[in-house]
C-alpha positions as MATLAB code, in Angstrom:
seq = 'XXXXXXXXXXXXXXXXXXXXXXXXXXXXXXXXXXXXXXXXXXXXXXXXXXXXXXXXXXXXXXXXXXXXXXXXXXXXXXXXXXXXXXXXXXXXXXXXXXXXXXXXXXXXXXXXXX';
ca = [
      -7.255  -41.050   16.863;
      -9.951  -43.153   18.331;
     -13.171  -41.716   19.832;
     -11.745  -43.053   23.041;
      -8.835  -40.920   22.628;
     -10.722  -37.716   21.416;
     -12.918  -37.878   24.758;
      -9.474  -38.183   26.666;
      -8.206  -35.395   24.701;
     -11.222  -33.426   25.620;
     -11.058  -34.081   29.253;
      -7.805  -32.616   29.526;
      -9.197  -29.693   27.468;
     -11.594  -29.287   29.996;
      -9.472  -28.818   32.884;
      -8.275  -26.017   31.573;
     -10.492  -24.395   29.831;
     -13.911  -25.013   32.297;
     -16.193  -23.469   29.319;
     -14.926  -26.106   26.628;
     -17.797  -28.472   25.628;
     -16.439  -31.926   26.099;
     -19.635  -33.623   25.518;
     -20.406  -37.199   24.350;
     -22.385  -35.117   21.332;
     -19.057  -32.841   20.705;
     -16.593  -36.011   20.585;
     -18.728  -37.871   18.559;
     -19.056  -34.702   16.137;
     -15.459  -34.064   16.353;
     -13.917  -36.712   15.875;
     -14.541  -36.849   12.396;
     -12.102  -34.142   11.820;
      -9.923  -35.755   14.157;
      -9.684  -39.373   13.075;
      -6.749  -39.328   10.539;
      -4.871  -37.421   13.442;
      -2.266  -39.070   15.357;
      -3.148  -39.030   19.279;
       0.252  -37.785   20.596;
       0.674  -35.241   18.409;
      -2.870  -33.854   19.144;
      -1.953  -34.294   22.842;
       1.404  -32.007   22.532;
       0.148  -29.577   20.245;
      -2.705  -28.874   23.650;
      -0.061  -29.475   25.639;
       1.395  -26.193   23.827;
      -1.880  -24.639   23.295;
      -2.813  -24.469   27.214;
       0.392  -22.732   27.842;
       0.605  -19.443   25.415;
      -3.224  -19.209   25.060;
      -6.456  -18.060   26.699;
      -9.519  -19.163   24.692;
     -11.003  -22.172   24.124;
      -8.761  -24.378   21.377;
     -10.574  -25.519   18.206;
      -9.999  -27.867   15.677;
      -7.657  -26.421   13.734;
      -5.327  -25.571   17.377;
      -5.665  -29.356   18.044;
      -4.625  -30.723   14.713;
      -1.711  -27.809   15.010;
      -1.515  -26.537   11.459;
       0.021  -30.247   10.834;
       0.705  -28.960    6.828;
       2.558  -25.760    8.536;
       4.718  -28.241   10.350;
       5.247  -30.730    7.716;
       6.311  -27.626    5.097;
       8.723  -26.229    7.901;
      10.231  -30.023    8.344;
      10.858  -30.191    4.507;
      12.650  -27.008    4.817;
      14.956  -28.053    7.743;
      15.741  -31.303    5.341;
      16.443  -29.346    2.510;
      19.106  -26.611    4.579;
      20.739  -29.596    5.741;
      21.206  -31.063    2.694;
      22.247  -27.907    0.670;
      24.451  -27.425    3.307;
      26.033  -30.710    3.791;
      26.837  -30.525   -0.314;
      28.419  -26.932    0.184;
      30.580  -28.432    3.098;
      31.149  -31.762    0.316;
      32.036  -29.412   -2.363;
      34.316  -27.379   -0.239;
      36.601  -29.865    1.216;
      36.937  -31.830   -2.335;
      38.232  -28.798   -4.698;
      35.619  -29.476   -6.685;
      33.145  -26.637   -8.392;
      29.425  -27.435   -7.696;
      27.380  -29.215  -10.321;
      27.183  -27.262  -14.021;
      23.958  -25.035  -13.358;
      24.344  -24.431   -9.778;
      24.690  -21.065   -9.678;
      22.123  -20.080  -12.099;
      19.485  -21.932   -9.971;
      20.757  -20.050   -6.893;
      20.369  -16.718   -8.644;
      16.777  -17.535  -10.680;
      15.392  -18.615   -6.693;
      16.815  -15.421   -5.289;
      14.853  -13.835   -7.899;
      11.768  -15.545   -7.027;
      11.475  -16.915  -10.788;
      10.225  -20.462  -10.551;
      11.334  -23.412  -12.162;
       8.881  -24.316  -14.893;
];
């Protein structure tokens, strides 16, 4: 994000929450924490924000837990790829890879792969 953006950001922040400080000072402060941050996502993750919540968002609500999102987007990928092999492995006949189940059974275990 620019500082151009962060102060744009904050505006709309502002309308909604009257108490926010949207200050030159608190942009300029800000947007250190902020400037690594893509502006649309910050802008959706508000947009969310203003509707389930009542106080004041802070850095961590604008940058939306972005590691919490990325983690739960690797997890989609990998269910769709497990499941696209099951679906591979049952049309073709063909027993899954030597090891397969093993793995399946250490993970339900919660034993790690070291």
């Amino acid at each position: 994000m620019e500082v151009v953006e962060v102060a744009q950001l904050y505006r709309e922040i502002k309308k909604h929450f009257p108490f926010f400080d949207a200050s030159v000072e608190k942009v300029k402060a800000d947007y250190k924490y902020l400037k690594d941050f893509p502006a649309e996502t910050a802008q959706e993750n508000i947009d969310r924000y203003i509707l389930t919540e009542t106080v004041e968002p802070k850095i961590a609500n604008i940058r939306g837990r972005l590691g919490d999102l990325q983690d739960s987007q690797r997890s989609k990928e990998a269910a769709a790829e497990h499941f696209a092999n099951l679906d591979e492995w049952g049309s073709s006949d063909k027993p899954p890879p030597e090891g397969y189940w093993e793995t399946v059974k250490r993970k339900l275990r919660g034993e790690t792969d070291a």
